[in-house]
VEXDREN-2710 file (C-alpha; in Angstrom, 1 decimal):
% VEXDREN-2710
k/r/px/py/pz
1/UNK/24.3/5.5/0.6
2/UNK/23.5/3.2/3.6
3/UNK/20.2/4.4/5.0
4/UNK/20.7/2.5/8.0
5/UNK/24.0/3.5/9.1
6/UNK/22.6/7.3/8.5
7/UNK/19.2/7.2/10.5
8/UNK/20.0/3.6/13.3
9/UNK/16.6/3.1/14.8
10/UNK/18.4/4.4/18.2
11/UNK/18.8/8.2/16.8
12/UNK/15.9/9.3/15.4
13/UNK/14.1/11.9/17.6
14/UNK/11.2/11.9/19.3
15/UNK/8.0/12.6/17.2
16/UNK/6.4/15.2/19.1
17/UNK/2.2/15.8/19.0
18/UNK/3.2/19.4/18.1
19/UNK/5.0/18.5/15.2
20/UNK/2.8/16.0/13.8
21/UNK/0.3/19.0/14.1
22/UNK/2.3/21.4/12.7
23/UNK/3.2/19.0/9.2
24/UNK/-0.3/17.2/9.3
25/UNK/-2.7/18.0/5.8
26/UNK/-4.4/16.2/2.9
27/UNK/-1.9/14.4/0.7
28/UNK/-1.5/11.4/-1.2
29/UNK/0.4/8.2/-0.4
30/UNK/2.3/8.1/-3.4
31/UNK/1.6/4.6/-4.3
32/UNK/1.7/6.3/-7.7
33/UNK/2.8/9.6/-9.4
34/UNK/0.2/11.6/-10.6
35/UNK/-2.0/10.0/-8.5
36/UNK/-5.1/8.2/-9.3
37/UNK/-7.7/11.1/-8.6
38/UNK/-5.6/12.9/-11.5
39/UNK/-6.2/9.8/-14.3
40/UNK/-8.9/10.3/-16.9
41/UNK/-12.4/8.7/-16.9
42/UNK/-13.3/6.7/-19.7
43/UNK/-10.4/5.3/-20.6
44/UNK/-11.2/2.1/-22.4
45/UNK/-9.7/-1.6/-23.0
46/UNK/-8.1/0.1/-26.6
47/UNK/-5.9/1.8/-23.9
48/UNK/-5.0/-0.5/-22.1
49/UNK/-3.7/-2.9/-25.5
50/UNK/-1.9/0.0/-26.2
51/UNK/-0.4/-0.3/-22.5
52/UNK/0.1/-4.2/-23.2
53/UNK/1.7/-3.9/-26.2
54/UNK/4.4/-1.4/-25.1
55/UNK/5.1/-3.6/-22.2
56/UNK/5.6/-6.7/-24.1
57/UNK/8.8/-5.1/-25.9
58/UNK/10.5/-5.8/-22.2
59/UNK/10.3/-9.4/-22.2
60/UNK/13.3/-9.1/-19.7
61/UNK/11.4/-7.4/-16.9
62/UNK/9.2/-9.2/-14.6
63/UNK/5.8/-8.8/-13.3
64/UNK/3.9/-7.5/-10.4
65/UNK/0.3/-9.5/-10.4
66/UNK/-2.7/-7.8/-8.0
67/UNK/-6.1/-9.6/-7.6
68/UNK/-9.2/-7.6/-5.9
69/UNK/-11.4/-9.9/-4.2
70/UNK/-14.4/-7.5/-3.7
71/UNK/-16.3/-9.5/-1.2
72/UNK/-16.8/-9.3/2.4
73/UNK/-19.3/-11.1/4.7
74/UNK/-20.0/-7.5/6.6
75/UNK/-18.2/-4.2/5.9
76/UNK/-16.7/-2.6/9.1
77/UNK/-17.0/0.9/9.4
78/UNK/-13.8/2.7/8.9
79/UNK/-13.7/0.7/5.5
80/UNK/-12.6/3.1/2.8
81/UNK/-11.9/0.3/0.2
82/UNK/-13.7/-1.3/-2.6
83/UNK/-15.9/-3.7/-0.9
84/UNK/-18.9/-5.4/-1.6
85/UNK/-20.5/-6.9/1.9
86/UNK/-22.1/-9.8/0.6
87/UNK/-22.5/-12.6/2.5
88/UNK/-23.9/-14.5/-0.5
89/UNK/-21.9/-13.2/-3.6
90/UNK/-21.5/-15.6/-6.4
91/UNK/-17.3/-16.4/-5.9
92/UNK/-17.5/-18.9/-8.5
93/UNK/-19.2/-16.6/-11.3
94/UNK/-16.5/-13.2/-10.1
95/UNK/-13.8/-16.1/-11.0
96/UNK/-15.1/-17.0/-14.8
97/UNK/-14.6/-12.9/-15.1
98/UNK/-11.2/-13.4/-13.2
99/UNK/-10.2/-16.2/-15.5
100/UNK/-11.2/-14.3/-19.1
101/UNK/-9.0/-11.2/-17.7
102/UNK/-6.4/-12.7/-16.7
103/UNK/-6.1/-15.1/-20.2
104/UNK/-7.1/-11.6/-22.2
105/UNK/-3.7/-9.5/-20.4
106/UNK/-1.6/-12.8/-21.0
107/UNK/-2.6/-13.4/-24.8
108/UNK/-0.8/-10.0/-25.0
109/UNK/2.5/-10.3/-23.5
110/UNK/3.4/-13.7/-25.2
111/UNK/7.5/-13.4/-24.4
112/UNK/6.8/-11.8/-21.3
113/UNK/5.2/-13.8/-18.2
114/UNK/8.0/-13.7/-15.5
115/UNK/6.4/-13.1/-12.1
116/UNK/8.3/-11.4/-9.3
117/UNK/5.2/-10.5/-7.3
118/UNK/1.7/-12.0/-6.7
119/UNK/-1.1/-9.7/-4.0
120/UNK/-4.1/-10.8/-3.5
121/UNK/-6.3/-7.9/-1.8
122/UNK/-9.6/-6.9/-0.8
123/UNK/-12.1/-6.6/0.6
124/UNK/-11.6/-10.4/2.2
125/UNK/-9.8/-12.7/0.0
126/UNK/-10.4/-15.4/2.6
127/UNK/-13.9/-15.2/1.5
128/UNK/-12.6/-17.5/-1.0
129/UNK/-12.9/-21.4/0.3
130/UNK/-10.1/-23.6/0.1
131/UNK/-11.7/-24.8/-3.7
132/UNK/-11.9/-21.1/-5.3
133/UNK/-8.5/-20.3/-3.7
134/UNK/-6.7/-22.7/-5.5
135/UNK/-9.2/-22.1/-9.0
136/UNK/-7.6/-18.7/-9.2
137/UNK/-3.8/-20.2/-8.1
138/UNK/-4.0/-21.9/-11.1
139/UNK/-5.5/-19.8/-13.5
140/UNK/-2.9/-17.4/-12.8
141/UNK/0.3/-20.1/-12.8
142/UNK/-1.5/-21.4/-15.5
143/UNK/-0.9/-18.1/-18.0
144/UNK/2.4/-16.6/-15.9
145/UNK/5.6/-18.0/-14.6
146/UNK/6.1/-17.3/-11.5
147/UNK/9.7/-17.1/-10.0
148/UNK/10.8/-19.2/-6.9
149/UNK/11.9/-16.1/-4.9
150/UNK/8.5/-14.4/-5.7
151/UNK/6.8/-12.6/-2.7
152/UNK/3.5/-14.3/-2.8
153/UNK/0.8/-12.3/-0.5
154/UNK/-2.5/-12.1/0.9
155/UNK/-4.8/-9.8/3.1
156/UNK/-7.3/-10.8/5.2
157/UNK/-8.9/-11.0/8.8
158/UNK/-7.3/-13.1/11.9
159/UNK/-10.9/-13.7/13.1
160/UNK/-12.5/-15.0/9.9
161/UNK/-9.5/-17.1/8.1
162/UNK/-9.3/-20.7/9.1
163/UNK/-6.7/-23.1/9.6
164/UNK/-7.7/-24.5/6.5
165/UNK/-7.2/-21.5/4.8
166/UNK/-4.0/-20.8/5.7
167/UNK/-3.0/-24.1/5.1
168/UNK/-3.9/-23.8/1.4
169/UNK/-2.0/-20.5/1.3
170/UNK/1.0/-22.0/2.3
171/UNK/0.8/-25.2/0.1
172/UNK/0.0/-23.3/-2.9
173/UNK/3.2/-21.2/-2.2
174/UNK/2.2/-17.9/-0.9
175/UNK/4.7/-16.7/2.0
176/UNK/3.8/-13.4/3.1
177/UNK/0.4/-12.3/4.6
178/UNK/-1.2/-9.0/6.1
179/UNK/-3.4/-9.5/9.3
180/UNK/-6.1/-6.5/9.7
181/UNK/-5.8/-5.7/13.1
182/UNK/-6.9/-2.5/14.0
183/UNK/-6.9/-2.6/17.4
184/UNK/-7.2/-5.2/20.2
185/UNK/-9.8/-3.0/22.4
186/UNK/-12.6/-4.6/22.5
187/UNK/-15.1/-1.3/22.7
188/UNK/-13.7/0.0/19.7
189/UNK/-14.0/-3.6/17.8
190/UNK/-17.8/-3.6/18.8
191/UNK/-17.7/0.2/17.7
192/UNK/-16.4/-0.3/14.3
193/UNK/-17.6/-4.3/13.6
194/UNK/-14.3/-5.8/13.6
195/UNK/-14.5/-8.2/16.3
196/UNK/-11.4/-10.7/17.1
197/UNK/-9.7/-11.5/20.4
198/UNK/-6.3/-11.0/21.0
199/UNK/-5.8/-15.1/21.8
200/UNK/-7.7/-15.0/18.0
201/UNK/-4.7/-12.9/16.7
202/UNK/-2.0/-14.5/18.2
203/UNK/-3.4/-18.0/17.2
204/UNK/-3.5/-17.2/13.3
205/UNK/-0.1/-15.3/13.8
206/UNK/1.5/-18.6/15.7
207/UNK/0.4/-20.9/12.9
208/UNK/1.3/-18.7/10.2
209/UNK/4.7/-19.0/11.2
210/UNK/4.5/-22.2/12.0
211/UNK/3.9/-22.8/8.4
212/UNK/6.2/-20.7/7.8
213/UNK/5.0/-17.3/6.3
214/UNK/7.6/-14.7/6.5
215/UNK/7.3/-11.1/6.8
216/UNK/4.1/-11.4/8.5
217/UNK/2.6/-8.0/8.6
218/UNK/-0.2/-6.5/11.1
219/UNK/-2.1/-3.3/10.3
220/UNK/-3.2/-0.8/13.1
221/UNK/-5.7/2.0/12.5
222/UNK/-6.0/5.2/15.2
223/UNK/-8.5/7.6/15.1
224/UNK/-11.4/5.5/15.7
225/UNK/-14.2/5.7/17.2
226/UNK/-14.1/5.3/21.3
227/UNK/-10.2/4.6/20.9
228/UNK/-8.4/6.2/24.2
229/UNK/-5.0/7.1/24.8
230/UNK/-4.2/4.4/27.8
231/UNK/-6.4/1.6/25.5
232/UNK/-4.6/2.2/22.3
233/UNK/-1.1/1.9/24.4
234/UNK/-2.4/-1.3/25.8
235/UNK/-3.1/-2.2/22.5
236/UNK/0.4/-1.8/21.3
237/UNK/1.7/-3.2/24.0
238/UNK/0.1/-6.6/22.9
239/UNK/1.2/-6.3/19.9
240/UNK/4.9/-5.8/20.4
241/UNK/4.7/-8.7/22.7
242/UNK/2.8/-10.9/20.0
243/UNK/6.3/-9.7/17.8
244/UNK/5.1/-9.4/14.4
245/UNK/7.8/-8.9/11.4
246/UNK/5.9/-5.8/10.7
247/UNK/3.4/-3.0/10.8
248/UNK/1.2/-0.8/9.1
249/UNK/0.1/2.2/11.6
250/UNK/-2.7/4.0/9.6
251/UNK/-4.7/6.8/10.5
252/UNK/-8.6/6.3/10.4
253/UNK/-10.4/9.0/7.6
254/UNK/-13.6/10.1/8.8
255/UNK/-15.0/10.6/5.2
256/UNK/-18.9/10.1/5.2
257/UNK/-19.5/12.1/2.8
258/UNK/-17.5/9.4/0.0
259/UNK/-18.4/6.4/1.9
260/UNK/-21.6/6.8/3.3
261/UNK/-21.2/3.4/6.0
262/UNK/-18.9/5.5/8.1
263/UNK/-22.4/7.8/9.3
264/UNK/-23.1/4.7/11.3
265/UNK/-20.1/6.3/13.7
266/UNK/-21.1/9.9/13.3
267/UNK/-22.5/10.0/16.7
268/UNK/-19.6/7.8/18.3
269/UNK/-16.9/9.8/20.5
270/UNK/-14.1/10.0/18.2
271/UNK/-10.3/11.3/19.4
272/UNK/-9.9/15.2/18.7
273/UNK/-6.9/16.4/16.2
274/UNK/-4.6/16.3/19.5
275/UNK/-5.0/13.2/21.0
276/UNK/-4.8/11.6/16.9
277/UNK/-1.2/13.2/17.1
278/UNK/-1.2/11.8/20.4
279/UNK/-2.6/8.1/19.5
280/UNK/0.4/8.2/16.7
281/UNK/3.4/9.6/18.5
282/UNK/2.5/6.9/21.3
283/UNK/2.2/4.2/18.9
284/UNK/5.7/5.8/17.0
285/UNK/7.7/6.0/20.0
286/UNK/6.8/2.1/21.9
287/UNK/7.5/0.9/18.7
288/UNK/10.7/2.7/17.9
289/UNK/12.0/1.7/21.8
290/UNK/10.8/-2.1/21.0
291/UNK/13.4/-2.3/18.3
292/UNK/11.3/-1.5/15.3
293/UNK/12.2/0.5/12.5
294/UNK/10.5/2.7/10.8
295/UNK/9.9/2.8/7.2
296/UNK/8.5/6.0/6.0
297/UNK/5.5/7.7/7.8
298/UNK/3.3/4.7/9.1
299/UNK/5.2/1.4/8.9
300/UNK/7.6/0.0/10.9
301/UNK/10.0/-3.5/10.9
302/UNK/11.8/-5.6/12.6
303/UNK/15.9/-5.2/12.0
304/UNK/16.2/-8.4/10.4
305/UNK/13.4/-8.3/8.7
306/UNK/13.0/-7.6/4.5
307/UNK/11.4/-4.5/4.8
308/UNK/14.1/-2.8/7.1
309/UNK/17.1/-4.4/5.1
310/UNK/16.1/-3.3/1.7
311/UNK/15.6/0.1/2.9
312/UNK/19.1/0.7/4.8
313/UNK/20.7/-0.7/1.7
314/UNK/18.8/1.3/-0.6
315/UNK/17.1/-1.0/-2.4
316/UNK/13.4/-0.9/-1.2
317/UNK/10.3/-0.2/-3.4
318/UNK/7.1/1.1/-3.6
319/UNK/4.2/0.3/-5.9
320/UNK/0.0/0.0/-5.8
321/UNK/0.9/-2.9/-2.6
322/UNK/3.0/-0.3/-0.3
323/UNK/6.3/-1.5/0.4
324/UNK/8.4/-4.3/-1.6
325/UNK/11.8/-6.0/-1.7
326/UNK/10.6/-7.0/-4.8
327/UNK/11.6/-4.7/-8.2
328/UNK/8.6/-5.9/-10.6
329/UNK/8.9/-2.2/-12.4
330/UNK/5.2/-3.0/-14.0
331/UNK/2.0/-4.0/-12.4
332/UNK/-0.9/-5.8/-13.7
333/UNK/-4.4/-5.5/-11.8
334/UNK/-7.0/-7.9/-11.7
335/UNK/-10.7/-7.6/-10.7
336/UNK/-12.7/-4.9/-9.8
337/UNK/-11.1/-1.7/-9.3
338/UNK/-7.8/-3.1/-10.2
339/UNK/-5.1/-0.7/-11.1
340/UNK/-2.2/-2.0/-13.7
341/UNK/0.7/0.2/-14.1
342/UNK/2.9/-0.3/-17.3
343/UNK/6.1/1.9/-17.7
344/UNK/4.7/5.3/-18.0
345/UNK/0.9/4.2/-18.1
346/UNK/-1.6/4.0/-15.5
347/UNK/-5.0/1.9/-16.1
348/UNK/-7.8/0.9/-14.1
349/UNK/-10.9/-1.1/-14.1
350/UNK/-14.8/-1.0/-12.9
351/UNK/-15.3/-0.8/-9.7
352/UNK/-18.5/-1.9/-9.6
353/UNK/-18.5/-5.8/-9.6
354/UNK/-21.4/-6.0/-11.8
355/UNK/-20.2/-3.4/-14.6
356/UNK/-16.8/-5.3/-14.4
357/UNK/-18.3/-8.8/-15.0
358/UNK/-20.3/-7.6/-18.4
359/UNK/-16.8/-5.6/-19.5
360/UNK/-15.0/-8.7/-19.5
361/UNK/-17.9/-10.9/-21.1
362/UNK/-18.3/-7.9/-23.3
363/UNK/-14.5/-7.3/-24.4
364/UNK/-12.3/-9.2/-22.4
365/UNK/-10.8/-6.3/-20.7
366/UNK/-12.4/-3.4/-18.1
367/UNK/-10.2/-0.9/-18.5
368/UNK/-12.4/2.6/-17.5
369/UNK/-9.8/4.8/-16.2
370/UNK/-6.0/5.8/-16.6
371/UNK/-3.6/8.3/-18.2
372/UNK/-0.6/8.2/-20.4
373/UNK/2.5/9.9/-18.5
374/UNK/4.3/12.8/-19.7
375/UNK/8.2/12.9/-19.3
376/UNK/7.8/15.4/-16.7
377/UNK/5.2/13.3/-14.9
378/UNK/8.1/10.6/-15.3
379/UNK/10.7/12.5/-13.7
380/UNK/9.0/14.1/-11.0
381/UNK/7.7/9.8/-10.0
382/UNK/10.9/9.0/-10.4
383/UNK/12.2/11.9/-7.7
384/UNK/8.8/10.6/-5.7
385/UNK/9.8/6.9/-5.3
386/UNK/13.3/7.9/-4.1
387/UNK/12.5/9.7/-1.6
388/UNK/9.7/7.2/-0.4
389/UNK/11.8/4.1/-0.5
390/UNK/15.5/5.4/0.1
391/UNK/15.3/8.4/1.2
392/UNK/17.9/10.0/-0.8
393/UNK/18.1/11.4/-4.5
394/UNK/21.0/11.6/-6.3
395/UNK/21.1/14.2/-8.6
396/UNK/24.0/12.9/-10.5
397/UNK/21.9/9.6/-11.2
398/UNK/18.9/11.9/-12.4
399/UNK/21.3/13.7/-15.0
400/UNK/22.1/10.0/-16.5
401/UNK/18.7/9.0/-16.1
402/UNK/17.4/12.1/-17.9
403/UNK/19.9/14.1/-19.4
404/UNK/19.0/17.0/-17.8
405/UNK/20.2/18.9/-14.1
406/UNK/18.7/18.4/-11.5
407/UNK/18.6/21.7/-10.0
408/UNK/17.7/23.3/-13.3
409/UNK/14.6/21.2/-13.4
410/UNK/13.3/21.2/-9.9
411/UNK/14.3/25.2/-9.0
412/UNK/10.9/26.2/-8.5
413/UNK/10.7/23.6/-5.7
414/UNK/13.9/25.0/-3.9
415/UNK/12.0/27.7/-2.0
416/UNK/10.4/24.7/-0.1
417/UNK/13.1/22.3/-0.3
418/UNK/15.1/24.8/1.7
419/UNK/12.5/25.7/4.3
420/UNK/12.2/21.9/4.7
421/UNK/15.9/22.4/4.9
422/UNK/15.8/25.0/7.9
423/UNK/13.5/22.9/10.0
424/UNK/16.0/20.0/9.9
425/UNK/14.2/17.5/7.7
426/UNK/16.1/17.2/5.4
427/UNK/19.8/18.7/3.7
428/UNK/20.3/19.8/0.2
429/UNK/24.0/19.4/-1.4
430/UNK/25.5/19.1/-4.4
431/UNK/25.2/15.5/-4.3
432/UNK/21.4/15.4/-3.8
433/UNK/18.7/15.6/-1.3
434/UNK/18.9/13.4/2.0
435/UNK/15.7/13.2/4.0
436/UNK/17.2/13.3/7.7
437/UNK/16.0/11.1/11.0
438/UNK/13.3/13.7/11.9
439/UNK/11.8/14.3/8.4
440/UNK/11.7/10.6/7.4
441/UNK/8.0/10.8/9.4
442/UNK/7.1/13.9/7.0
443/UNK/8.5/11.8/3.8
444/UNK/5.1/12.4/2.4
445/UNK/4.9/16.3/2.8
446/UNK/8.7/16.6/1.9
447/UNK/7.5/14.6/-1.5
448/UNK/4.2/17.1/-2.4
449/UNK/7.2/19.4/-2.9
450/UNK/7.2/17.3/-6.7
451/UNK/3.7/17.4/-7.1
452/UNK/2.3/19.9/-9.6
453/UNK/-0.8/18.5/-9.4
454/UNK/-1.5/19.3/-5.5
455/UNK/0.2/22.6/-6.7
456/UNK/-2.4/23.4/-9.2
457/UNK/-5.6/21.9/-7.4
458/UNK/-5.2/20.9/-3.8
459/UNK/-9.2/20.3/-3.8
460/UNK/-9.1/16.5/-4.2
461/UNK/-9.7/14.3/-1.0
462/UNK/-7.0/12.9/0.2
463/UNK/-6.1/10.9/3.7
464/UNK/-4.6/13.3/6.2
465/UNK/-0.5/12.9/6.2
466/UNK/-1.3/12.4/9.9
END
């Protein structure tokens, strides 16, 4: 099925405030399936060899390698990742810990070191200098092989990464990078402490593709504090002139109570629930009329770009990263809070930076949390990641895949399915499911449909769909 001729960028319908109100609730990303709230605590390294040794059975498949840089100089205040703002943190000693991990995971997989893609994310990986960068390069090349059509990418800030830096990238053969953005207003930078110009911006984007990174991405947040209708248009507006390959439009999650950095805003003018909806149907629709596409719920790409391609041929993919032309089935995860996925495992390590460091001295590994999937948990991520990334199930394909019918093990979900049905998101036939133009914004509601573990227990914190 050719997702592009189905939903052209020119057909899909306007994404009303009222409808984004009517769909908008907690829900997951579905970067995995069960999500990571569901894994089990304590959940140690003799897990995770178990994981190791059942993935170096495949020597055939290749990898997907992530790397957590913890550190940041100073943590804004919509941050909700891991993040350690440490202006002084010891880069060199996190990188013996990064080294001993990384030779540990390898010593098990000895036929099976194929890399098809490399993420390094953060915090600010850029807090690296040009020294360390190239240190943890080669102590990754040094255990895996990684392939010359690998998609080799990096996060980090427009303001704070130097020429120098991105020079280094490029030499050492990364080719995709992720500017954070957020918005180009310059009250709401000072509001939230992350403070670049826009001639800052379209500096680091203009030499990036002069050294010629490719599907360079920028990420957007609304919601924030002081952010206005008219401003966060003007914002876009820069943007789509600056002409990224693509973006990331994410909404802002006022959580205080988990991340306790965020009270620094609490007394800050933030939008309502109705101009949010507004904020992101603005943001939607002048990037739909600019010629973007749009890939799921919040990002968007260029026609020609990767992103956009893969998906209206049916071949995108989704893992920890987001978004990837690149089928690396299983995921190893590096650092601090780093999350590994191996076939139908799930592991992750410390957070804490500190407890991480004497884990690996300790044992190598710093494996603390994960889960061991059942076969229904299987099936139901399999249905998940076909609706994220193609929009389309086959059911014929599940019966091979599983040797069971579709609609014999998904009728309890046809009561929704069908509502989902009547409001024109989607259609249900004997061929499959087919998320339609207007429901490809609501891809993440459509998948809770799968989810028996929102079904059972709905209490866990999750991002609003919206």
């Amino acid at each position: 099925m050719d997702v592009a001729e189905s939903t052209p960028a020119d057909s899909l319908p306007e994404i009303t405030p009222a409808l984004l109100k009517k769909y908008d609730r907690p829900g997951p990303r579905y970067t995995s399936y069960p999500t990571a709230p569901k894994w089990h605590d304590g959940v140690g390294p003799d897990f995770y060899r178990q994981a190791l040794a059942a993935a170096a059975t495949q020597p055939e498949r290749p990898l997907s390698l992530y790397v957590h840089i913890p550190f940041c100089k100073s943590r804004c205040a919509y941050c909700g990742c891991n993040v350690v703002a440490d202006a002084t943190a010891d880069m060199d000693a996190y990188l013996d810990c990064l080294e001993k991990e990384i030779q540990a995971v390898a010593s098990l997989l000895p036929e099976r070191r194929t890399v098809a893609q490399c993420h390094w994310g953060g915090g600010t990986p850029t807090f690296m200098n040009v020294r360390q960068m190239t240190r943890l390069f080669e102590a990754l090349t040094t255990s895996f092989s990684v392939l010359p059509t690998a998609e080799i990418a990096i996060e980090t800030n427009p303001a704070s990464a130097t020429a120098e830096q991105l020079q280094c990238l490029r030499g050492l053969g990364f080719n995709r990078i992720s500017f954070g953005v957020q918005d180009l207003d310059p009250k709401v930078q000072q509001a939230v402490g992350r403070c670049q110009t826009q001639a800052q911006t379209q500096e680091a984007l203009s030499l990036c593709r002069e050294l010629g990174f490719q599907g360079i991405n920028m990420d957007l947040i609304y919601g924030l504090p002081l952010q206005t209708e008219s401003g966060w248009r003007r914002t876009i507006d820069a943007i789509i002139a600056m002409r990224p390959d693509r973006l990331a439009v994410y909404s802002y999650a006022h959580l205080p109570q988990r991340f306790a950095h965020q009270k620094n805003v609490d007394a800050l003018q933030r939008p309502d629930v109705a101009e949010k909806y507004a904020l992101f149907a603005a943001a939607r629709k002048q990037l739909m009329d600019a010629g973007y596409h749009a890939i799921g719920m919040d990002h968007f790409a260029l026609p020609d770009d990767e992103l956009a391609v893969a998906l209206g041929k049916g071949v995108l993919h989704r893992n920890f990263m987001g978004y990837t032309v690149q089928h690396a089935p299983d995921q190893l995860g590096f650092g601090a809070s780093a999350i590994g996925e191996l076939d139908d495992y799930y592991v992750q390590n410390e957070r804490d930076p500190a407890a991480y460091g004497f884990a690996i001295t300790q044992y190598g590994y710093a494996t603390t949390r994960g889960m061991h999937l059942s076969r229904d948990d299987i099936m139901r991520r399999w249905v998940i990641r076909r609706l994220m990334c193609t929009f389309f199930v086959d059911k014929a394909l599940f019966q091979e895949l599983f040797d069971l019918p579709f609609d014999t093990c998904f009728k309890d979900e046809q009561r929704l399915l069908e509502y989902y049905a009547q409001e024109g998101l989607l259609t249900i036939d004997e061929q499959g499911l087919c998320i339609m133009p207007l429901g490809s914004a609501f891809v993440r509601n459509i998948c809770m449909a799968f989810d028996v573990y929102m079904q059972r227990d709905d209490t866990t914190m999750f991002s609003r769909t919206i």
